[in-house]
N, C-alpha and C positions, 0 to 999 in steps of 0.2 A: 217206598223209596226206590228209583231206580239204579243200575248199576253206577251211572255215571253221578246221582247225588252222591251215591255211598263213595267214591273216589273225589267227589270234592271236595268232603267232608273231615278228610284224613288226613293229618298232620305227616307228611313224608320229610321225615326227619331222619335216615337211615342211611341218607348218602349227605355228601358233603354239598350241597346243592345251597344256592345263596336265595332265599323265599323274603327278600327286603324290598321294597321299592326305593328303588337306585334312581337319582337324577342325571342320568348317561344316554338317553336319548335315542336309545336302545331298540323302543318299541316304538314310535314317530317313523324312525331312519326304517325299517322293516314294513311298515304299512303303506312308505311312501316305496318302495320298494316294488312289492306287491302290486301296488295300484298304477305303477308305470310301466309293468308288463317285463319289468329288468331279467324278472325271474325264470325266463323262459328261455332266455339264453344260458351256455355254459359262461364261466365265467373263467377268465386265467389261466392257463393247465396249474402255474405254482400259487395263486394265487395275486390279489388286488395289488400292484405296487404299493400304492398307497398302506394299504395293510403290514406288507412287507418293512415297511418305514418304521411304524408305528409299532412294533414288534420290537426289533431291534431299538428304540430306544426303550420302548417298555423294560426289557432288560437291561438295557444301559451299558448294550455293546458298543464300543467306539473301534475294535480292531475288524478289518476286513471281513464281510459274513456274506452270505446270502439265506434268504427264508425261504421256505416250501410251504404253503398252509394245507393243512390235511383234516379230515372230517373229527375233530376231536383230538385232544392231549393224546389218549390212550393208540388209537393208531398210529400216532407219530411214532409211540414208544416201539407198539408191534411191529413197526418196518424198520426203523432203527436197530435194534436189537436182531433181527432176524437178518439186516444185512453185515450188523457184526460178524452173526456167527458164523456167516457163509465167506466173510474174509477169509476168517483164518480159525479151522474148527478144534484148534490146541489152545483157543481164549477161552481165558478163565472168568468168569463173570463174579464180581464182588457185592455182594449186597450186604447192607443191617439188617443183625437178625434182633426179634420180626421184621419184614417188609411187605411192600403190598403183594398180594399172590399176584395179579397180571403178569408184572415186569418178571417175576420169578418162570410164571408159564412162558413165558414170551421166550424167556433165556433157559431152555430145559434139555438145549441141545450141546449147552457147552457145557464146562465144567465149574457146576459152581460151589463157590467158598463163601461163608456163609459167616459176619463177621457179631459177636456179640454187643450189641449197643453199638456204638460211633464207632466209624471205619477209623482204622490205624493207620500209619504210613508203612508198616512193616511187614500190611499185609496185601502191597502193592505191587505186582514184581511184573518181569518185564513181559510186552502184549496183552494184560489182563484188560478188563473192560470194569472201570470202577462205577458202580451207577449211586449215584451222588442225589439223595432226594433231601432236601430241607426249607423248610421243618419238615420230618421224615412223616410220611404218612406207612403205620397209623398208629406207631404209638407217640408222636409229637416234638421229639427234642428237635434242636436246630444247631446248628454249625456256626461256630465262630466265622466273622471274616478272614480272623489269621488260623486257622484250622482249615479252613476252604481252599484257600492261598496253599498252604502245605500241603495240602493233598494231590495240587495242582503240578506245585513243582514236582512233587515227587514221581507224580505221571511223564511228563517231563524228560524227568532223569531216565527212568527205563522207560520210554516209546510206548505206556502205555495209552489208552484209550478212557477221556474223562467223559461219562455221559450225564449232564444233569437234567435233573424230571425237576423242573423249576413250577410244579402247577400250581404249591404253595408259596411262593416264594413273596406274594405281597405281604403277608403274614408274619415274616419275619421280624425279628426284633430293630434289625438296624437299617429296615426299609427307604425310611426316611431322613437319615443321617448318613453311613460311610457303607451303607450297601453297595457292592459294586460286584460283577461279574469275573468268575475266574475264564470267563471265556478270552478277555483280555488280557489275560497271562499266558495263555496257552492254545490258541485257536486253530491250531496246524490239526490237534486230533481230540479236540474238546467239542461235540456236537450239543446242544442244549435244546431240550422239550419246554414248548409255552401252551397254556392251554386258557380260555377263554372261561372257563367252568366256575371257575372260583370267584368269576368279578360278577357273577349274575346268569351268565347266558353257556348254563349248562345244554339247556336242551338245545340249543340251535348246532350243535357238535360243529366247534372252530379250534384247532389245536395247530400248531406247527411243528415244526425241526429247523434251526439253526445251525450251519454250519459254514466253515472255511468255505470260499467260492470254486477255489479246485478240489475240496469232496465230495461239492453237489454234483459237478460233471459224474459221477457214477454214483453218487446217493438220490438223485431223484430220480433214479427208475426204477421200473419196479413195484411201484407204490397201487394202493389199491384206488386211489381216488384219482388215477391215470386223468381223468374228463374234468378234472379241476373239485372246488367244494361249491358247498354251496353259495348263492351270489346272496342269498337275502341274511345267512347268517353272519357273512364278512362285512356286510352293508352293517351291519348289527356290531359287531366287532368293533368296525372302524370310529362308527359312531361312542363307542364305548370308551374305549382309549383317548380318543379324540377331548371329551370331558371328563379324565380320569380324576384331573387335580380338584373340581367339581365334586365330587361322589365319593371318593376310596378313601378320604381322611373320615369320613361320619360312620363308613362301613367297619373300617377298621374298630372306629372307638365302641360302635354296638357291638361287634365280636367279643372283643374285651371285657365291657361289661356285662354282654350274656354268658360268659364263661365264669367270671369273678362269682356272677350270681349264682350259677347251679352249682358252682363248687361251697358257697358260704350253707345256702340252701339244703345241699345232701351232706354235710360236715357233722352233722350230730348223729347221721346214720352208722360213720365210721367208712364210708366209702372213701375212694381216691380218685379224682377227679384231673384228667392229663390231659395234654392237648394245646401246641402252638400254633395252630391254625385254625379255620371256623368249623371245626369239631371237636369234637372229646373223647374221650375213652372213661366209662367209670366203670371201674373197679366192682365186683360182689361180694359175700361175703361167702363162705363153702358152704350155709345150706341152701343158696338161691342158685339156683343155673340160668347162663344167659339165655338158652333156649329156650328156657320156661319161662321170662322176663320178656322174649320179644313176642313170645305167642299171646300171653295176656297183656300186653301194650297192643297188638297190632285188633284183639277181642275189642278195646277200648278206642279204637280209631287215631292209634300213635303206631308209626312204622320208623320202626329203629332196628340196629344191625346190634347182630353178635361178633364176637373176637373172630370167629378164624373165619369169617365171611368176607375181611377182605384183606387178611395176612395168611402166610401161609410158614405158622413156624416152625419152630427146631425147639421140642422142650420151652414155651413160653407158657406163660399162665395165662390161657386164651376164655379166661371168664370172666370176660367183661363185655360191656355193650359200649356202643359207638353210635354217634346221633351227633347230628348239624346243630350249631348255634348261631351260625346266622341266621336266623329266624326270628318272626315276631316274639316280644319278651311271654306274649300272655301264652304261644305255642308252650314255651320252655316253663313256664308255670303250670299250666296243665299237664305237662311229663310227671314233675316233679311230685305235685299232688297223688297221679296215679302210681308214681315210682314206693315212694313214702308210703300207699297203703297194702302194696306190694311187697316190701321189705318187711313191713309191722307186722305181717300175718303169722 
């Protein structure tokens, strides 16, 4: 078996990655792409208008914005965050403790305050930079609309600074009902991250920032993707959005059900199984370590993450593994099988 069977062969289920076939059009729009030679030009310095468009409703901003598309969610964050800090180096950066480690690296020059479970209004004060992710990756809860809302105003009230990392945000419970953006409550200094990753087309890295049209005049420089992104992954993108209402109703319903399942599934183990997005978190018991759980998963040709691989916290109980469920059911059955006689030993 060659290196590249043994990599075909592996369930990569460790990152939040969507391994479903999607009817979005996704890989047609990319080949035709490809084969009309599109790719060899730079594309946009901020990116596709068209793209641009289709962003801004994806979130379902109606108040004044402008997009930048950037190579991935996570570098929107990284520049984001990095031109906060350089505002004004007395912001205090707010995160849920656990949170993901990136936006924490990202943010390690300012002062941060570190809030346990759901950020409070009380612990919002004036200049902070509130980084607002929900459902929070990685241990899963999610934000009421009217919790969102107050968080907003309350930015608002003292001038500070709302940044949402929206990469999960189709996942949310009231997606499809009275979801709406607090960008349109407050878009003077509400900047919001969109990332592409979570609808399927993780690897082609297509992320943006959204922001007020006079904070792009001095947020879009500076940026690492100066020369634009790429043309075949925004072709890809566009294509994707484009057939959302198509594809993300069936996607959602499989998340759901392949979460319901491994939680019913690992229930007689005594584990706890979390997660509002298409991941989970399950819980060990103290004489299993995550360590030792992902090295004998990864022996068995299942690659799944431990707790502090991609949190970084304050006194959390960081013994637990983290593994994608959107993926095929018979993947999440073969975990399970090897999970089960991993625990039993």
């Amino acid at each position: 078996m060659t290196d590249n069977d043994k990599m075909t062969n592996i369930l990569t289920m460790g990152r939040s990655c969507v391994h479903l076939d999607l009817d979005n059009d996704a890989e047609k729009t990319m080949l035709q792409c490809i084969r009309s030679g599109e790719y060899r030009e730079y594309g946009p310095l901020t990116g596709f208008p068209e793209l641009h468009e289709l962003i801004g409703e994806d979130l379902r901003i109606e108040a004044p914005c402008e997009v930048c598309v950037t190579d991935g969610g996570v570098q929107a964050l990284q520049h984001v965050i990095g031109w906060l800090s350089r505002e004004d180096t007395k912001n205090t950066f707010i995160d849920s403790d656990p949170a993901w480690v990136h936006s924490r690296n990202f943010a390690r020059d300012m002062e941060q305050k570190l809030v346990t479970g759901k950020i409070s209004l009380e612990d919002i004060a004036e200049g902070c930079v509130v980084n607002l992710c929900s459902p929070q990756n990685p241990v899963g809860f999610s934000y009421t609309p009217a919790e969102k809302a107050a968080i907003a105003e309350r930015c608002r009230q003292v001038d500070a600074w709302l940044l949402c990392d929206d990469t999960y945000f189709v996942y949310e419970p009231e997606y499809w009902t009275d979801w709406k953006h607090v960008y349109n409550q407050y878009p003077e200094r509400t900047i919001a991250i969109w990332s592409a990753s979570k609808i399927g087309l993780a690897g082609v890295r297509v992320g943006a920032f959204v922001c007020h049209p006079e904070l792009m005049k001095t947020l879009v420089f500076g940026r690492a993707n100066a020369l634009g992104s790429s043309v075949v992954g925004q072709r890809a993108a566009i294509a994707a959005l484009k057939s959302k209402d198509r594809w993300l109703p069936a996607l959602q319903r499989q998340v759901q059900d392949n979460t319901r399942y491994i939680a019913d599934r690992l229930a007689p183990l005594g584990v706890t199984v979390s997660g509002l997005s298409n991941s989970v978190d399950v819980s060990l018991p103290a004489q299993c370590k995550a360590l030792d759980i992902v090295a004998e998963m990864g022996q068995r040709g299942i690659e799944i993450a431990e707790g502090t691989k991609f949190c970084n916290p304050e006194g959390y109980d960081t013994n637990y593994i983290h593994l994608a469920v959107s993926v095929p059911r018979s993947w999440l059955e073969r975990f399970c099988a090897v999970f089960e006689e991993l625990i039993n030993v």
